[in-house]
N, C-alpha and C positions, 0 to 999 in steps of 0.2 A: 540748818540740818533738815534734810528731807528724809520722813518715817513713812511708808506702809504699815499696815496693822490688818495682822492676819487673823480673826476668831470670828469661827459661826456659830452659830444658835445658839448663845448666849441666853442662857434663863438664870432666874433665881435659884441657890439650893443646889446647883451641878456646882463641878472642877473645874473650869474652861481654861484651856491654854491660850497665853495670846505670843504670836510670834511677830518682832520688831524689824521690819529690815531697814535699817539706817545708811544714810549717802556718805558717813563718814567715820571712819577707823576708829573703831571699838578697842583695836589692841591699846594700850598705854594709857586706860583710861582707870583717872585714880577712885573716882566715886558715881555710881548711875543710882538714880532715882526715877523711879516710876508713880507718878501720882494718880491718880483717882477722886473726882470731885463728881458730885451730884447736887442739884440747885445748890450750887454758890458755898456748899460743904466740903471741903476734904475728906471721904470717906475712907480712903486706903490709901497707904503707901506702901510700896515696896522698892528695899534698897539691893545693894550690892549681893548680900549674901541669900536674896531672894531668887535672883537675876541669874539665869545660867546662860553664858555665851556659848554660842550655836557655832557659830562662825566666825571669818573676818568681819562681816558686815550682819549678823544677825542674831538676834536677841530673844530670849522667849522666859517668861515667866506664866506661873500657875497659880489659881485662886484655888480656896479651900472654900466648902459650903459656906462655913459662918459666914464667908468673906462676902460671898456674894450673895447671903440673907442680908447685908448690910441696907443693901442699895433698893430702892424702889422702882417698879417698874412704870410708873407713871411719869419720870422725868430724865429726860438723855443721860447717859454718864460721858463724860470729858475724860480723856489719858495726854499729860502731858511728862515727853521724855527730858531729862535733864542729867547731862554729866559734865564732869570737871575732869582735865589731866594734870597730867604731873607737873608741868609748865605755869599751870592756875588758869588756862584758858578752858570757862564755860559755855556750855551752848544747852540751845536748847533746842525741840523738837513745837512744830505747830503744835496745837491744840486740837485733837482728832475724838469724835462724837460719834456717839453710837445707844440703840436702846435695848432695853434688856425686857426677853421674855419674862411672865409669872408666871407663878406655880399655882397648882391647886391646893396641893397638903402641905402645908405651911413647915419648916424646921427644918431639919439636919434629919439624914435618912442612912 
C-alpha cells in the first residue's frame, strides 16, 4: 500500500488535520486503524469511527489538543496505516515520520 500524508505545521496543543491518500480502494474496507508512536511508544490510535473517508482513495482524520499534548517534540512521531476488508485481507501502509513543533504556554487553550 502506498500512502502520502498531507499535514503542515504540526505543533504541540493545535487540531492538525492529517489527510491519507492511499494507492488502494478504501471503499469495502471492514476496519482502518491509524497508529501513532513516539520513541518506540504507541501514543495514539485512531480507528474506524475516528477516520472520515474523503474520497475513493482518500482519508483524513483530526487530532484534539490533549492529543497532540501527548507527544514530545524532541523525537519524530511515526503514522502507520492499517486496514482489513471484508474478505480478511490485511494491508498495511509504510511507516511515514515526521516532527512536531513546541509550544511555549504549555496546556489546552
Amino acid at each position: 500500500m502506498t500512502i502520502e500524508c498531507y499535514c503542515k505545521g504540526m505543533s504541540r496543543g493545535t487540531t492538525p488535520s492529517f489527510s491519507f491518500h492511499v494507492s488502494i480502494p478504501i471503499i469495502g474496507t471492514e476496519t482502518y486503524y491509524i497508529t501513532f508512536r513516539q520513541h518506540n511508544q504507541i501514543i495514539l490510535e485512531k480507528q474506524d469511527f475516528d477516520i472520515v473517508r474523503v474520497d475513493k482513495d482518500t482519508i483524513k482524520v483530526k487530532l484534539t489538543q490533549l492529543e497532540t499534548l501527548l507527544f514530545s517534540s524532541k523525537f519524530p512521531i511515526e503514522v502507520q496505516i492499517r486496514t482489513k476488508y471484508g474478505d480478511g485481507a490485511a494491508v498495511a501502509s509504510n511507516i511515514m515520520e515526521f516532527w512536531l513543533d513546541d509550544i511555549i504556554k504549555e496546556g489546552e487553550i
